[in-house]
C-alpha positions as semicolon CSV with decimal commas, in nm:
position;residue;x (nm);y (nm);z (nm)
1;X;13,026;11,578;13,659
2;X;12,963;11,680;13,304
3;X;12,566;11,627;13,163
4;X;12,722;11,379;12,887
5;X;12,920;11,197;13,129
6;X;12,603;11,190;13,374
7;X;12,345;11,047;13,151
8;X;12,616;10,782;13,014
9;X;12,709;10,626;13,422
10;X;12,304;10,647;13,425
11;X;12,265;10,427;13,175
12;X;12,561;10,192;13,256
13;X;12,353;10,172;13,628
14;X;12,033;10,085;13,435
15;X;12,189;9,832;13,236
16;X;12,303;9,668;13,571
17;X;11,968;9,728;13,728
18;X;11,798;9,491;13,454
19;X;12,020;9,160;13,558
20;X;11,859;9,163;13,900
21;X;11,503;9,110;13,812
22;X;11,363;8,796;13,611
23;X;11,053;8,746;13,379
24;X;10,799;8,976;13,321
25;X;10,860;9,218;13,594
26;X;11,202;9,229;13,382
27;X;11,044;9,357;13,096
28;X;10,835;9,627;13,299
29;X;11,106;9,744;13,474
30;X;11,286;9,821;13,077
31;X;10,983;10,000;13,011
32;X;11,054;10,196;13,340
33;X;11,413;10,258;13,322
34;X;11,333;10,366;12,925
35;X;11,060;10,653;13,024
36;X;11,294;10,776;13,329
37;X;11,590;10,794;13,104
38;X;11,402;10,978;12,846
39;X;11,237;11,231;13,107
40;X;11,632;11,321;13,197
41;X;11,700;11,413;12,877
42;X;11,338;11,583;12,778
43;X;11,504;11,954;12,837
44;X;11,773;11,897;12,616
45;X;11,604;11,672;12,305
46;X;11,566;12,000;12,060
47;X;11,895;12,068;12,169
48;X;12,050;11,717;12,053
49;X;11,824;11,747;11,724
50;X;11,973;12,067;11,654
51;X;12,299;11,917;11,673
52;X;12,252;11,622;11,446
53;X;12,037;11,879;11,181
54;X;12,181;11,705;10,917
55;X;12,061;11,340;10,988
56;X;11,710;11,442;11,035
57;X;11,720;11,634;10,731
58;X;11,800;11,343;10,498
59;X;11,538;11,173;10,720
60;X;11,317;11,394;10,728
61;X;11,304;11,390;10,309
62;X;11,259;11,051;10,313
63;X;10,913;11,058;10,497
64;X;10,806;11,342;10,294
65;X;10,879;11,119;9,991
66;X;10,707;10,809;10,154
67;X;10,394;10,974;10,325
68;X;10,127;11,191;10,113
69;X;10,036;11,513;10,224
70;X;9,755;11,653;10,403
71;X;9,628;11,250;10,522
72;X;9,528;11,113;10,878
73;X;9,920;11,035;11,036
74;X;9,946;10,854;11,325
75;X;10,307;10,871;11,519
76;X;10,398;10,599;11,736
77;X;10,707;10,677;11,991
78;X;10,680;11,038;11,834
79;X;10,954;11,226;12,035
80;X;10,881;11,587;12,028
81;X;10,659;11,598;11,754
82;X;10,968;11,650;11,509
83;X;10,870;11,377;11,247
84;X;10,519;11,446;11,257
85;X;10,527;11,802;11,169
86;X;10,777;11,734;10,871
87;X;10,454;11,538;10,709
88;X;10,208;11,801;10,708
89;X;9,925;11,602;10,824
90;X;9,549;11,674;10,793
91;X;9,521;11,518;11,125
92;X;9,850;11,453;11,353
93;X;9,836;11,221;11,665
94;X;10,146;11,134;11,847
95;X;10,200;10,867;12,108
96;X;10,539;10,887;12,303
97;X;10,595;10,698;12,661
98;X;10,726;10,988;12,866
99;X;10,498;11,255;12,975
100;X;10,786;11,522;12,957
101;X;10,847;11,436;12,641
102;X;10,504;11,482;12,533
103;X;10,478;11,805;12,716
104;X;10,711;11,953;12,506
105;X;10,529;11,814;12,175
106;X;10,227;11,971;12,293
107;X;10,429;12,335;12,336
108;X;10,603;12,321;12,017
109;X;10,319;12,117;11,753
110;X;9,977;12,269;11,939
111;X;9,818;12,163;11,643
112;X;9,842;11,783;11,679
113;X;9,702;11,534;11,946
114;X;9,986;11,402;12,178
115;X;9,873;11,151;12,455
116;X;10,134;10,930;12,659
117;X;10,115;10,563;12,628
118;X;10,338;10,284;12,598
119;X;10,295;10,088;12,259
120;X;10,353;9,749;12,331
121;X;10,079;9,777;12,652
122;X;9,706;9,750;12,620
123;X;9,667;10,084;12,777
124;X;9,755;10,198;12,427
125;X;9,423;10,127;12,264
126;X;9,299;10,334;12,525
127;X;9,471;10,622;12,380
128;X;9,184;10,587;12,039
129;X;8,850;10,658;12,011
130;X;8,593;10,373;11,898
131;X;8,683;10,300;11,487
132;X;8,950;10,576;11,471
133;X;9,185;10,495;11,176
134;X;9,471;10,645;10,967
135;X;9,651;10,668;10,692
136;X;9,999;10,653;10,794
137;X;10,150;10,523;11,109
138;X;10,524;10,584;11,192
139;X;10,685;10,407;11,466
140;X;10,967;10,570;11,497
141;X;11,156;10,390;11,763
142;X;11,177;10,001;11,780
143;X;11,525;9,982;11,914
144;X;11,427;10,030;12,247
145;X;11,044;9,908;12,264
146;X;11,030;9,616;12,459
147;X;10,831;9,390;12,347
148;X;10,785;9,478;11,948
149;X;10,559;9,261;11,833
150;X;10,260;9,313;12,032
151;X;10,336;9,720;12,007
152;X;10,252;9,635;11,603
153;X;9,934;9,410;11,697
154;X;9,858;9,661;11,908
155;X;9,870;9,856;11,561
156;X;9,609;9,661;11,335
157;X;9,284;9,797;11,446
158;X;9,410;10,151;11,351
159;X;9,453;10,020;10,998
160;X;9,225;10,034;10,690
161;X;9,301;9,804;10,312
162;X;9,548;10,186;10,192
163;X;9,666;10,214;10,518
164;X;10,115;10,198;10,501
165;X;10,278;10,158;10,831
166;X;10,688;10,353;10,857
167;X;10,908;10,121;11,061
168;X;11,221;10,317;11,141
169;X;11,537;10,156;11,295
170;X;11,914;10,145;11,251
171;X;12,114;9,901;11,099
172;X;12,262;9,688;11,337
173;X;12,603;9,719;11,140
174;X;12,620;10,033;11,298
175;X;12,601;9,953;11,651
176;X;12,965;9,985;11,726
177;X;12,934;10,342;11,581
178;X;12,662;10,433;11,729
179;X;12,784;10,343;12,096
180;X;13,090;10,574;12,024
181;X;12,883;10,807;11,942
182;X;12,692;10,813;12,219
183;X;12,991;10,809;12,451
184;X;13,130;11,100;12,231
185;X;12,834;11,321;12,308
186;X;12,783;11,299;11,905
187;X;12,424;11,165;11,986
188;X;12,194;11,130;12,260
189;X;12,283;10,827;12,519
190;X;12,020;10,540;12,529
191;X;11,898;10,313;12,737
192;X;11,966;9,883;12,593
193;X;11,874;9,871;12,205
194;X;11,695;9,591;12,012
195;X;11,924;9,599;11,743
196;X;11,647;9,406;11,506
197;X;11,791;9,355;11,079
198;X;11,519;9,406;10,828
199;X;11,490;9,042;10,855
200;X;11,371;9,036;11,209
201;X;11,150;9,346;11,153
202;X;11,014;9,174;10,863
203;X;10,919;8,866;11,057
204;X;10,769;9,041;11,333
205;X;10,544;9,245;11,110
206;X;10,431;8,928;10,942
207;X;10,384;8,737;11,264
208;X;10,134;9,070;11,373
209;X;9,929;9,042;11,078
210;X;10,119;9,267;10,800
211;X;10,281;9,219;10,500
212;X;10,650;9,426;10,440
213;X;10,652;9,585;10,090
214;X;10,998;9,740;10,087
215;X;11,240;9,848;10,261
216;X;11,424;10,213;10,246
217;X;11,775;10,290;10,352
218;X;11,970;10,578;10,406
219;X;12,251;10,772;10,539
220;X;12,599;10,668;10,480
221;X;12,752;10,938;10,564
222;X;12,526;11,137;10,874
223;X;12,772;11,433;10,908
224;X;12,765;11,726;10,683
225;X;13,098;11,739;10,459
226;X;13,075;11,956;10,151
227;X;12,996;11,745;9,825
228;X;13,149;11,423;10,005
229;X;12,783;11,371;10,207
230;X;12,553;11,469;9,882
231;X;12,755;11,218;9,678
232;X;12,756;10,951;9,966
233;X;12,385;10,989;10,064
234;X;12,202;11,104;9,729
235;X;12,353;10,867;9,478
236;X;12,547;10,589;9,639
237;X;12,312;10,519;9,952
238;X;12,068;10,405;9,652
239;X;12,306;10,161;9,452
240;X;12,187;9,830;9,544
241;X;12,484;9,679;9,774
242;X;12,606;10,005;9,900
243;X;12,259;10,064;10,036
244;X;12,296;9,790;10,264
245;X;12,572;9,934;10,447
246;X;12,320;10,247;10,534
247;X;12,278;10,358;10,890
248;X;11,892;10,420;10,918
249;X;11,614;10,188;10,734
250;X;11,264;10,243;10,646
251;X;11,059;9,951;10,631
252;X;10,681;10,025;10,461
253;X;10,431;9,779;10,540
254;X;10,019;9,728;10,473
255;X;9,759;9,502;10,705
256;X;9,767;9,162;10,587
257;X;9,391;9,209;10,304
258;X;9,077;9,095;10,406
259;X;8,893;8,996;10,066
260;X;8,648;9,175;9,932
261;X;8,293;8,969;9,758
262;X;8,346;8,981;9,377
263;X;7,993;8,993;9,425
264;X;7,946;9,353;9,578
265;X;8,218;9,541;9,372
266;X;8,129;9,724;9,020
267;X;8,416;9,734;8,716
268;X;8,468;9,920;8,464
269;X;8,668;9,810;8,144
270;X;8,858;10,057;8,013
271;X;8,929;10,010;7,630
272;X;9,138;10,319;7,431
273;X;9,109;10,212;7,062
274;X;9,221;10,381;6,776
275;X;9,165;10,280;6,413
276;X;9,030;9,913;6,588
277;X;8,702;9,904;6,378
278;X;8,710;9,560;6,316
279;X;8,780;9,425;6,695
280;X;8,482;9,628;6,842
281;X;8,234;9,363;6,846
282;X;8,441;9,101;6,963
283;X;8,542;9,272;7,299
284;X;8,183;9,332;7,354
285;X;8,110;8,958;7,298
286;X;8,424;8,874;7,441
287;X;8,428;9,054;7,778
288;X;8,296;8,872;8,057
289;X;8,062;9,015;8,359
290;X;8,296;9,110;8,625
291;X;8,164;9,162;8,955
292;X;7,802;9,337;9,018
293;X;7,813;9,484;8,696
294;X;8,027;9,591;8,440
295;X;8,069;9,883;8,220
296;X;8,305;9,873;7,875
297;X;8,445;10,190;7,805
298;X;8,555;10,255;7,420
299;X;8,800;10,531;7,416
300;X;8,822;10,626;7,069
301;X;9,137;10,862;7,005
302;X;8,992;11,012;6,671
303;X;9,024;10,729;6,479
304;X;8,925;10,767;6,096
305;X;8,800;10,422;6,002
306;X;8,497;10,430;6,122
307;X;8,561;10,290;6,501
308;X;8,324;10,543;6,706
309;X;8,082;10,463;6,490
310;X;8,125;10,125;6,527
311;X;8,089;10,153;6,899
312;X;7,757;10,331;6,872
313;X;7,626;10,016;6,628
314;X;7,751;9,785;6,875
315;X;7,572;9,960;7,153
316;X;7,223;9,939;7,012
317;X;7,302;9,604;6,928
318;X;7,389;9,450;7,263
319;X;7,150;9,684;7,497
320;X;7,180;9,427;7,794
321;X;7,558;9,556;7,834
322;X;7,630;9,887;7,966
323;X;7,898;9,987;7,675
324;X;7,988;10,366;7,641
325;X;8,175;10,578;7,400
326;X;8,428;10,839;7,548
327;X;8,630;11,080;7,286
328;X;8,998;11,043;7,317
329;X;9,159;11,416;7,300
330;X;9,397;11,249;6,966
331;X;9,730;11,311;7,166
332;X;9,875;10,957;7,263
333;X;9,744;10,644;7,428
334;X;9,811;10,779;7,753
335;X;9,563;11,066;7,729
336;X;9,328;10,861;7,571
337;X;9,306;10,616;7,882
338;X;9,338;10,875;8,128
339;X;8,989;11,005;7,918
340;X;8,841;10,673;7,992
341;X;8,945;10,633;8,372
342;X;8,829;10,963;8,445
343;X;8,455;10,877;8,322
344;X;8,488;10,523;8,451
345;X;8,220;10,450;8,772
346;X;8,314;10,132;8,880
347;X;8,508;10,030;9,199
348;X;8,755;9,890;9,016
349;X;8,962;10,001;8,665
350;X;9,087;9,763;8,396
351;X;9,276;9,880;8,051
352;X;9,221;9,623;7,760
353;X;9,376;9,693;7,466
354;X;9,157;9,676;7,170
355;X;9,351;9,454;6,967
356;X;9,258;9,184;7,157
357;X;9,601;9,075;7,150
358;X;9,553;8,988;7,549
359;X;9,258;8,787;7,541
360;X;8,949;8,933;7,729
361;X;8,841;8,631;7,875
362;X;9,163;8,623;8,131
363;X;9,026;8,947;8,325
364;X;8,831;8,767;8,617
365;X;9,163;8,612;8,674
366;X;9,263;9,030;8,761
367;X;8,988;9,055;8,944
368;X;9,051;8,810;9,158
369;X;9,401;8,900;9,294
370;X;9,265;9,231;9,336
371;X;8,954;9,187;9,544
372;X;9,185;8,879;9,708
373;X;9,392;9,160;9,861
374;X;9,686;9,005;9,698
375;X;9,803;9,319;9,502
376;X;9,646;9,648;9,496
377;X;9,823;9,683;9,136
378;X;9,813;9,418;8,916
379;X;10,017;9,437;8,618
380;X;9,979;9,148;8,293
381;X;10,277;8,980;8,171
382;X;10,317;8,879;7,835
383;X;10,657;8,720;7,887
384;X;10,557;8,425;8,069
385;X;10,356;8,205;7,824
386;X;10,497;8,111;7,494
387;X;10,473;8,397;7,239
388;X;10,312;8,339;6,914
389;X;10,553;8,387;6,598
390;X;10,497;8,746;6,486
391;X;10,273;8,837;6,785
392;X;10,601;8,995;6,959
393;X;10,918;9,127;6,717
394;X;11,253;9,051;6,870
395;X;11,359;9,365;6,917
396;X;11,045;9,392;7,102
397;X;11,094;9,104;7,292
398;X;11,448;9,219;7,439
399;X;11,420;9,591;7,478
400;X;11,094;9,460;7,777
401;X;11,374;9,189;7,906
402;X;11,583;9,484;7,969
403;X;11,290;9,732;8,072
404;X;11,197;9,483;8,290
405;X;11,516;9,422;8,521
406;X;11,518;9,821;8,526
407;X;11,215;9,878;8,604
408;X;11,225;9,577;8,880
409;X;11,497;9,761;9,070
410;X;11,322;10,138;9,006
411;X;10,998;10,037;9,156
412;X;11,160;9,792;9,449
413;X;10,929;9,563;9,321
414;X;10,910;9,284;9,076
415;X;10,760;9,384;8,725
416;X;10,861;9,189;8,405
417;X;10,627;9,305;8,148
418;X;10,598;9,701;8,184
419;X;10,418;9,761;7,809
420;X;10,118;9,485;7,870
421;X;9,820;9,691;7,825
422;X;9,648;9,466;8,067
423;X;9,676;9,689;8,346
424;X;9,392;9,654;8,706
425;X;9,373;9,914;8,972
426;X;9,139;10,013;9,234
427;X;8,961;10,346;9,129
428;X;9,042;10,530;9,489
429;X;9,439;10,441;9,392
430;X;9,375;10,606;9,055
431;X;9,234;10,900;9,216
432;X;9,548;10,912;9,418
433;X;9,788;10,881;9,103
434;X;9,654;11,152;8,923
435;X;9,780;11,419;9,066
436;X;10,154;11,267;9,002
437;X;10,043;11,247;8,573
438;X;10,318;11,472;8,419
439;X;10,489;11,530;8,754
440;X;10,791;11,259;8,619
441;X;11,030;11,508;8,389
442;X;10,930;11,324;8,039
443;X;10,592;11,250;7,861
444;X;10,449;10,895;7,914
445;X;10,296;10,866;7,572
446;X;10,167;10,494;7,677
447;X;10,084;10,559;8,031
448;X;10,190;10,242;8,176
449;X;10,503;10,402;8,381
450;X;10,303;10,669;8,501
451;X;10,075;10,392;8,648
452;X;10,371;10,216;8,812
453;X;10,514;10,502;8,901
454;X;10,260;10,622;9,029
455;X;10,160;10,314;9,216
456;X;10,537;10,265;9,335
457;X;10,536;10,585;9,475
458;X;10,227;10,517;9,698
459;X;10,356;10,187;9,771
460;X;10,095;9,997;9,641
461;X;10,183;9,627;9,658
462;X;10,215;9,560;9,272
463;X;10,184;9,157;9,132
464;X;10,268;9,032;8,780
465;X;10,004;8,832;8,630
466;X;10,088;8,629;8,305
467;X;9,840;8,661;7,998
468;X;9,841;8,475;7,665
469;X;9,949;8,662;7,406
470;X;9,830;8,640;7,025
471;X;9,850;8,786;6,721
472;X;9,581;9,083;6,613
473;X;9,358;9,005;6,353
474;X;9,254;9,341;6,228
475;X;9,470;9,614;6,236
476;X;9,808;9,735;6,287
477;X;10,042;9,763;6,545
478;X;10,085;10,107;6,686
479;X;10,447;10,011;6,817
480;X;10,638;10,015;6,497
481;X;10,940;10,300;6,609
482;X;11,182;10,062;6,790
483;X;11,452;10,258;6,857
484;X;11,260;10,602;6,877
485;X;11,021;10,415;7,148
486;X;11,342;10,257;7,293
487;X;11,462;10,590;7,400
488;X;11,195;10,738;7,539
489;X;11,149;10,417;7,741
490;X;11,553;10,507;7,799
491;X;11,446;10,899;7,912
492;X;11,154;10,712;8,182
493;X;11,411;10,525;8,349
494;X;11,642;10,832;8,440
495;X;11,359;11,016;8,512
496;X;11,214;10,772;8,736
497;X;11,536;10,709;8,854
498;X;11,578;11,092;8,945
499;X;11,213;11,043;9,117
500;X;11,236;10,730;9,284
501;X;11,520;10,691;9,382
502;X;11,745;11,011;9,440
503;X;11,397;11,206;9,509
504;X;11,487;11,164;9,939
């Protein structure tokens, strides 16, 4: 009897097994049948990888996109090791539920941790020493985990506030395929499948205490055909209904927060100013105390009115407020606050735009989403609240309608207002985004879609807040170029479309 033919009447017998025994037992003898099938098979997995190269190519792209590299990455139903050495961890741990399976990890990744353990069993915690945490988790197996929601419980104390669990399953439009392939000898026979939607997953990751931020699918086409599987899998795998038809999804997912004491955190208030002389003062006065204390950074970008000195009057006037004066290299905004985040100290990092035009007094509302846990990005909207006559041009007004809806769909996440200079981040995220600045194919002379770029990229779970917006009092507006500013905005959307979205 041929191998393919073997393992198939194997797994038709198991299947017929499972009818005879009720209730839990049921579910353990699943678990059972699973492990055996997979320790059949062990000998020839690399063989059956080889054979499907270009599926785990296209997969494997998409997890160096999603996970950073050199961090703590935890692999849950890890196979051979395959996925886990694609991310280049600092550390690499991999949990798989057949011992011959993870014998052959061990031989071909002898730089990672591999320990057997079933997921969804409490023996798993077992498998961790006291406080052990990570960056990334990938479970990369659901379909034939039997009891899914407590393997993801089993998840949460291996989780810290940046920590982004990888759910990987296929689409369950695909099952028919699938099955022939299996009976083809196309792909490796399996034991019953789950066959959960995003939906399901979704709702069993909320049930277990995490929140789904979005969802990644790929693969239309999971054969190799010159040009015809680049054009399927690079471009229209990413249109928005075509991408629903995909065989494999990615769902990315955080631990529901835990909220932080306003109390016990430290801001700092970024402010890049140039040629804002006359508004100086009024932040100062204006700016509330946010959290244990509060430092006001002016960032003046070599303004010639008079602002830095302004600053330093300011300073000696109100010596109960930690206010500081940082140079701005003269460049563009986006340098300029960079300048400021860079010497910022506090836990948490706030851009206010010195025309006051987004009133100051609105930040502890910023605050509190962030230290709620609610976002880990928050991001003001000017477009909510009625806009002031001659605050906001109409050409203005339109051209971030449209920026809006693009950037909505570019970062998989809802953003109306992408220009408010009310922007709120936790420092440690910054410190993570930085390395991206100029990585995006087109200067960001404004720096707010290097921010959400940035903070797409890492998944950070980003939340519009509305502001009020009025009119400046002194000064001019530095957004006078429509159409100039119009197309660059233009060149950041193909270039974070290039990133973001054919980038895997």
């Amino acid at each position: 009897m041929e191998p393919r033919t073997a393992v198939m009447k194997a797994v038709s017998n198991e299947r017929e097994t499972s009818r005879e025994v009720w209730g839990s037992p049921a579910l353990e003898q699943r678990r059972e049948r699973t492990r055996d099938h997979l320790a059949k098979i062990a000998v020839r997995r690399q063989s059956w990888i080889n054979r499907n190269r270009y599926y785990y190519e296209l997969l494997n792209r998409l997890l160096r996109f999603l996970v950073e590299p050199q961090k703590r990455v935890l692999s849950v139903r890890c196979d051979i090791g395959n996925l886990l050495a694609v991310v280049g961890p600092s550390k690499g741990k991999g949990i798989d539920i057949c011992s011959e399976i993870v014998d052959i990890a061990r031989q071909l990744n002898p730089s990672f941790e591999f320990t057997v353990a079933f997921p969804d069993k409490e023996e798993f915690q077992q498998a961790f020493k006291p406080d052990e945490k990570f960056d990334y988790i990938l479970f990369n197996d659901i379909g034939d985990t039997v009891d899914v929601l407590q393997a993801l419980r089993n998840l949460t104390p291996l989780c810290q506030r940046h920590t982004r669990v990888l759910v990987t399953t296929y689409n369950h439009l695909w099952e028919p395929l699938v099955t022939f392939a299996e009976w083809s000898g196309m792909k490796v026979p399996r034991t019953e499948q789950n066959w959960l939607s995003t939906a399901d997953i979704r709702n069993l990751l909320k049930v277990a205490g995490f929140e789904a931020l979005e969802t990644h699918r790929i693969v239309l086409l999971p054969k190799y055909l010159p040009l015809l599987s680049s054009f399927l899998n690079r471009f229209c795998a990413r249109l928005p209904f075509l991408s629903k038809l995909c065989m494999t999804q990615v769902v990315v997912a955080r631990m529901m927060p835990t909220p932080f004491l306003p109390e016990k955190l430290s801001a700092s208030v970024v402010i890049p100013c140039k040629n804002e002389k006359g508004n100086v003062e009024d932040a100062v006065r204006r700016v509330p105390s946010l959290g244990v204390w509060t430092e006001i950074i002016f960032c003046d970008d070599q303004s010639t009115d008079g602002t830095a000195e302004e600053v330093l009057r300011v300073q000696a006037l109100y010596p109960e407020k930690n206010i500081r004066l940082e140079h701005g290299p003269g460049v563009c905004k986006s340098r300029n606050v960079w300048t400021g985040f860079n010497a910022a100290k506090g836990d948490i990092l706030m851009i206010l735009d010195a025309d006051l035009t987004t009133i100051p007094e609105e930040l502890p509302y910023f605050i509190d989403v962030i230290v709620s846990g609610q976002a880990e990005f928050v991001n003001g909207s000017r477009l909510v609240y009625p806009v002031p006559k001659g605050a906001m041009t109409g050409a203005n007004m339109l051209g971030n309608k449209f920026f809006s809806v693009a950037f909505t769909y570019l970062l998989g996440q809802r953003v109306k207002d992408t220009l408010c200079g009310t922007k709120v981040l936790w420092r440690s995220d910054w410190e993570r985004i930085k390395p991206m600045l100029g990585s995006w194919g087109t200067e960001d002379r404004w720096g707010d879609y290097e921010l959400l770029f940035g903070a797409a990229k890492l998944n950070l779970k980003i939340l519009d807040l509305p502001v009020h917006y009025q009119e400046r009092i002194y000064g001019s507006t530095k957004m006078t170029k429509v159409f100039r500013n119009g197309l660059v905005m233009l060149r950041m959307c193909w270039h974070g479309f290039l990133k973001l979205k054919l980038g895997y």
